[in-house]
TORMIVO-166625 format. One line per 2 residues: number of its first residue (from 0); their letters; for each residue x, y, z of N, C-alpha, C. Coordinates in nm, 2 decimals. Layout:
NUM = A = X:Y:Z:X:Y:Z:X:Y:Z ~ ...
% end
This chain:
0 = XX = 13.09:7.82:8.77:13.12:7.89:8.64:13.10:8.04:8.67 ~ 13.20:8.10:8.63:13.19:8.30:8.64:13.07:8.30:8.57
2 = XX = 13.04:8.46:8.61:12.91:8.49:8.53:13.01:8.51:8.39 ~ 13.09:8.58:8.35:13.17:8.62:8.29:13.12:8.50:8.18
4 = XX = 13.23:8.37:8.20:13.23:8.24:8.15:13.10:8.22:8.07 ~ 13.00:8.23:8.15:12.83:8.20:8.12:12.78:8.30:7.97
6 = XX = 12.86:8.45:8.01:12.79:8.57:7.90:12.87:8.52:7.81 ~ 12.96:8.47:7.81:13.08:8.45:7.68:13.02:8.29:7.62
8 = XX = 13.00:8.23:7.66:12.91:8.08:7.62:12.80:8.14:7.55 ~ 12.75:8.19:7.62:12.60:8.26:7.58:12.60:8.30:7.42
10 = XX = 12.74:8.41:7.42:12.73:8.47:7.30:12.74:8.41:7.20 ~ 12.87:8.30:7.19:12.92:8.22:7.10:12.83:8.11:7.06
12 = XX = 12.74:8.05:7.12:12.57:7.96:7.10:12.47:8.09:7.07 ~ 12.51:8.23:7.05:12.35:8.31:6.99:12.30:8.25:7.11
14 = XX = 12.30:8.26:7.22:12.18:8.29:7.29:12.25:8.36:7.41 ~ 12.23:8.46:7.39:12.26:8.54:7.53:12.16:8.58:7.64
16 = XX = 12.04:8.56:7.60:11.91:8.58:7.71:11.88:8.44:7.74 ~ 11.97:8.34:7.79:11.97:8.22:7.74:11.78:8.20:7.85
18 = XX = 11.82:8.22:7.99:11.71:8.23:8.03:11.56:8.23:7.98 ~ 11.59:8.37:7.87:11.42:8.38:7.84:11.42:8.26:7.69
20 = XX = 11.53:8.20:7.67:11.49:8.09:7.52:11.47:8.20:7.43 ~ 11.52:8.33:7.37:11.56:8.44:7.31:11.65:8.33:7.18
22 = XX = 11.67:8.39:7.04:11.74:8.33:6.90:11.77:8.47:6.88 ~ 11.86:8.45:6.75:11.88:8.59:6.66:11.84:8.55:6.61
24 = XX = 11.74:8.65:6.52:11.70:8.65:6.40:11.73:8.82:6.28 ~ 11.72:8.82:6.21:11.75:8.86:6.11:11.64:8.90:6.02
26 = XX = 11.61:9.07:5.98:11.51:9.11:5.90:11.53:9.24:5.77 ~ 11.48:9.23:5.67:11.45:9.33:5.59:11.36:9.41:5.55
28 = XX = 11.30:9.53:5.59:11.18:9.58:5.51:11.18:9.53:5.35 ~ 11.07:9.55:5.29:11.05:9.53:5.17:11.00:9.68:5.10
30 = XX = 11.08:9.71:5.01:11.00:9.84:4.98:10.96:9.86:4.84 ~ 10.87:9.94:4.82:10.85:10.00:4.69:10.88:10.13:4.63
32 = XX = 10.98:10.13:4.52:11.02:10.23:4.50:10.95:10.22:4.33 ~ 10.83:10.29:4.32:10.78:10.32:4.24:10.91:10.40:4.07
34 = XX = 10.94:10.46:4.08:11.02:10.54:4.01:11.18:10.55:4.03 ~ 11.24:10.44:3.99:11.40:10.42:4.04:11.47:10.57:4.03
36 = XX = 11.48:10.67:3.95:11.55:10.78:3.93:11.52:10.83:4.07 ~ 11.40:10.87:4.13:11.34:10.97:4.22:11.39:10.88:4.36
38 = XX = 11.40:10.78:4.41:11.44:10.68:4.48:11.35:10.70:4.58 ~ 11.22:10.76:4.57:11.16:10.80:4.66:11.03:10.64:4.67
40 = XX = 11.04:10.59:4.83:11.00:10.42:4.83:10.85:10.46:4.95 ~ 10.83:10.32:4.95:10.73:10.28:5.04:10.72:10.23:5.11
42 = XX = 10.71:10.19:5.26:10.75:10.08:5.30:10.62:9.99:5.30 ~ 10.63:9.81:5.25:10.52:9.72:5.24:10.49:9.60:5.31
44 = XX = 10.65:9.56:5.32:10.64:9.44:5.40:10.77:9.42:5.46 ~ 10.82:9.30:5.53:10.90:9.27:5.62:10.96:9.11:5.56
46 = XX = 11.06:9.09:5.54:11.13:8.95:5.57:11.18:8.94:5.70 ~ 11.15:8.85:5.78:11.26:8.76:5.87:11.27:8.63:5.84
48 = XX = 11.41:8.65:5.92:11.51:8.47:5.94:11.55:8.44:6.05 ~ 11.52:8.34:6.07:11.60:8.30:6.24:11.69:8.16:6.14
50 = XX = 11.79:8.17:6.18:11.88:7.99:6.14:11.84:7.92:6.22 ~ 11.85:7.93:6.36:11.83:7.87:6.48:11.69:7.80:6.44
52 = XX = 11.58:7.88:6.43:11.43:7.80:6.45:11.41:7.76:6.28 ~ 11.51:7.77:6.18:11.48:7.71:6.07:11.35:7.84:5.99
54 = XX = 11.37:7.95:6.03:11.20:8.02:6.00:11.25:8.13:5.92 ~ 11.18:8.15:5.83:11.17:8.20:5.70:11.04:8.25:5.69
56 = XX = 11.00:8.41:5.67:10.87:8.41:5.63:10.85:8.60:5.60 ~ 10.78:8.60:5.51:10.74:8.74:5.47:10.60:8.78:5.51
58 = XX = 10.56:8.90:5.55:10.45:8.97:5.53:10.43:9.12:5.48 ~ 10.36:9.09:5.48:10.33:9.29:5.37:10.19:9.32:5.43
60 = XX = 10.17:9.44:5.38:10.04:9.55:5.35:10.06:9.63:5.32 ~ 9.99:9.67:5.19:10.05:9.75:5.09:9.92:9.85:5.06
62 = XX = 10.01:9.99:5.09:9.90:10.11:5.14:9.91:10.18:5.00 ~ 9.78:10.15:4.95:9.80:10.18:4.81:9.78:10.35:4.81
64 = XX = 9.68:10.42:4.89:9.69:10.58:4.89:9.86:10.59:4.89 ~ 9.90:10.58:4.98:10.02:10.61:4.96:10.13:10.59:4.87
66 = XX = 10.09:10.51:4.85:10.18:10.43:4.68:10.10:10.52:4.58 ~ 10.03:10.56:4.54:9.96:10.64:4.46:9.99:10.76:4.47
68 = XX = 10.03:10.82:4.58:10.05:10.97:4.65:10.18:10.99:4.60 ~ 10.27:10.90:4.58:10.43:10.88:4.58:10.43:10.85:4.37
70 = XX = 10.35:10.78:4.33:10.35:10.77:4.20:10.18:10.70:4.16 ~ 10.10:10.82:4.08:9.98:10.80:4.02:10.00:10.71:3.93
72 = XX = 10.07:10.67:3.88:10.05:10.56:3.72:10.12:10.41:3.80 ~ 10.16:10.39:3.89:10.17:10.26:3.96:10.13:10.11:3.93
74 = XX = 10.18:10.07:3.87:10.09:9.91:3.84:10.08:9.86:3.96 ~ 9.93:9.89:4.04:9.97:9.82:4.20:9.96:9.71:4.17
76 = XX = 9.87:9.62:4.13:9.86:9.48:3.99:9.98:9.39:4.07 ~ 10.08:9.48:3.95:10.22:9.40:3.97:10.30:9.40:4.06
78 = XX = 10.26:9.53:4.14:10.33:9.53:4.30:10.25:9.46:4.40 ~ 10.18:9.42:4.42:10.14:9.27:4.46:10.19:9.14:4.41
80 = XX = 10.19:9.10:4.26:10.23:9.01:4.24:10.42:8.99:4.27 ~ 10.44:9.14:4.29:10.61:9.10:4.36:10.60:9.04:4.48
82 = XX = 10.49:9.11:4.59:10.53:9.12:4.71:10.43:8.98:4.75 ~ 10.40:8.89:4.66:10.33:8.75:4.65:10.40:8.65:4.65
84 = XX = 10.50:8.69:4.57:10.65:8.62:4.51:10.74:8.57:4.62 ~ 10.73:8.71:4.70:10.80:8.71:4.80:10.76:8.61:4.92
86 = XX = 10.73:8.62:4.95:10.64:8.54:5.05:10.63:8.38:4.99 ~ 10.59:8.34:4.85:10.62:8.22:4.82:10.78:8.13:4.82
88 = XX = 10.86:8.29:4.81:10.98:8.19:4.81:11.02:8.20:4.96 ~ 10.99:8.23:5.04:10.99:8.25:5.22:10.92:8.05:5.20
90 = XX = 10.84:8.05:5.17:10.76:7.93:5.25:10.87:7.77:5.16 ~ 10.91:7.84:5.03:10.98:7.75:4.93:10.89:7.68:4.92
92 = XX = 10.94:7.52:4.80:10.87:7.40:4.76:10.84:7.46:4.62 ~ 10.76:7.39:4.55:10.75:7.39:4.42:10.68:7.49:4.39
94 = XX = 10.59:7.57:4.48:10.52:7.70:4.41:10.64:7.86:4.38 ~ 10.76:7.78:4.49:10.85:7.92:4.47:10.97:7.88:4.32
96 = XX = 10.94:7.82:4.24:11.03:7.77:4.11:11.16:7.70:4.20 ~ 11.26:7.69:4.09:11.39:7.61:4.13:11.43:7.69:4.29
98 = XX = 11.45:7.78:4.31:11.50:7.82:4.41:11.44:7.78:4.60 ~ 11.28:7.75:4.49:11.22:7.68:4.64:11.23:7.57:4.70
100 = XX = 11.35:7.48:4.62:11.42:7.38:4.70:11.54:7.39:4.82 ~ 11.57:7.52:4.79:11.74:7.58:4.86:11.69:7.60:5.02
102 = XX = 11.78:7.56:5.11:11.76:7.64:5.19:11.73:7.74:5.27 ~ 11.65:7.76:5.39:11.59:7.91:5.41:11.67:8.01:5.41
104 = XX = 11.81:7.98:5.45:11.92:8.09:5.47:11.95:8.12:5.35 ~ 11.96:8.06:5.24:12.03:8.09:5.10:11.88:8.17:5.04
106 = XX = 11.75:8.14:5.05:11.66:8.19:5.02:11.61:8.31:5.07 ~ 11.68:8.32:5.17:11.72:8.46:5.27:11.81:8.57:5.19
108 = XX = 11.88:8.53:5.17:11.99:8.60:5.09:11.98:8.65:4.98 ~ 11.91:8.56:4.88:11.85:8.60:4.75:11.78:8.69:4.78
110 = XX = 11.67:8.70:4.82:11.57:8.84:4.90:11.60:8.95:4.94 ~ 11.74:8.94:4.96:11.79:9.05:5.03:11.87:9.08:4.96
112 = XX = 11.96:9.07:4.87:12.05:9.07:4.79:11.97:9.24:4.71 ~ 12.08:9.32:4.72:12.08:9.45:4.63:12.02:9.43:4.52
114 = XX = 11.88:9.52:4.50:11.86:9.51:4.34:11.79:9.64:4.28 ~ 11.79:9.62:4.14:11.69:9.79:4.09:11.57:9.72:4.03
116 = XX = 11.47:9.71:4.12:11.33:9.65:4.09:11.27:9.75:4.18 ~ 11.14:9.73:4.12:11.01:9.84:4.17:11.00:9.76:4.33
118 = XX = 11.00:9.63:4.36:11.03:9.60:4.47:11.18:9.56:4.51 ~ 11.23:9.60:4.63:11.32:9.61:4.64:11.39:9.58:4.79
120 = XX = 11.46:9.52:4.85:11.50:9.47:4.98:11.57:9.62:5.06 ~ 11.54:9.64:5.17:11.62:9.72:5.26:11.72:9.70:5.31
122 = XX = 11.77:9.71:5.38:12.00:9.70:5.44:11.89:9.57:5.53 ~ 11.97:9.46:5.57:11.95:9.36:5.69:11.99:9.39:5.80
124 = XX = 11.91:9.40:5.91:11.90:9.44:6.04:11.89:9.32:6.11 ~ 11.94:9.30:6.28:11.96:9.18:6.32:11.84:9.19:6.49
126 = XX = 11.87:9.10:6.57:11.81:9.12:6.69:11.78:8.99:6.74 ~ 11.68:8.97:6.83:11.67:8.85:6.94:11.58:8.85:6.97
128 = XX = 11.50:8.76:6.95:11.34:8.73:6.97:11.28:8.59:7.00 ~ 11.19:8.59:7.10:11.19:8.47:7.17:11.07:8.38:7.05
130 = XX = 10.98:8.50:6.96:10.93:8.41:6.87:10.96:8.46:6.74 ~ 11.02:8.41:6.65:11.05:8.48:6.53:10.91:8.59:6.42
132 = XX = 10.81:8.47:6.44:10.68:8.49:6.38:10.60:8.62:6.45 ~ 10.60:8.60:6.58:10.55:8.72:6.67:10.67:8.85:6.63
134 = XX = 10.74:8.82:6.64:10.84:8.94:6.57:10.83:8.99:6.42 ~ 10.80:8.92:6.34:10.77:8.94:6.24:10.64:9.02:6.24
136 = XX = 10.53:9.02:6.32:10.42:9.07:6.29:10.45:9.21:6.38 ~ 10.51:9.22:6.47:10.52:9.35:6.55:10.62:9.41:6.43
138 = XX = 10.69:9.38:6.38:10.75:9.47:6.26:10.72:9.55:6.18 ~ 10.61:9.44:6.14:10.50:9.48:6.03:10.43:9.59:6.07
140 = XX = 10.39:9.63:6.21:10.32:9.71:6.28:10.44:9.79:6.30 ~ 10.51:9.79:6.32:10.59:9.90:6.33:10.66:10.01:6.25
142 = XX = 10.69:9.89:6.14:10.75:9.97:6.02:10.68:10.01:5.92 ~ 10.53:9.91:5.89:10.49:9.91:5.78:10.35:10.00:5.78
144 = X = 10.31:9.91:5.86:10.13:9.97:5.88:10.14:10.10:5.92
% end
């Protein structure tokens, strides 16, 4: 088989690093935008999705000086209990309400879907990661912390 043959297989199965056992997966920052007029945000936490490994899951840390620096009257309170939310409906089952029966991918989408809330999903960005969860926490470190 051409190598040609092999990259084009590769692509159409999502795995093109077939070698290293590489997926796509699929992520959003989570942000805080304290003050919708000013659009001026935070970054807190991370969604990723992989289809492939079935994996769904959020993380945050949420830098409250800075959240405070950006807007003093802040309910951080309730900006935790968003970014709690979040993460519940990542794991689904009966603590995430009706929607924590759906699928990870459709529960993916809801999360990410455009909205005007004090928490709020980032554009979806894609990539290839041999552990989705290890990618998820280097994100967190990259984008967030």
């Amino acid at each position: 088989m051409s190598d040609v043959r092999r990259y084009s297989d590769a692509v159409t199965t999502g795995r093109v690093g077939v070698e290293r056992d590489r997926v796509v997966f699929e992520y959003a920052l989570l942000r805080v935008v304290p003050c919708l007029e000013r659009g001026e945000c935070v970054n807190a936490g991370v969604i990723v999705y992989s289809q492939e490994r079935g994996f769904l899951a959020a993380r945050w840390s949420l830098d409250e000086g800075r959240l405070r620096a950006v807007s003093p009257g802040v309910d951080v309170a309730g900006v935790r209990r968003a970014l709690e939310a979040v993460e519940a409906m990542c794991r689904g089952g009966a603590g995430a309400g009706a929607a924590g029966r759906e699928r990870p991918g459709q529960r993916f989408r809801w999360l990410t879907a455009p909205r005007s809330t004090v928490v709020q999903p980032g554009p979806i960005h894609g990539g290839l990661a041999e552990d989705p969860e290890a990618e998820l926490e280097r994100l967190l470190d990259r984008l967030v912390r």
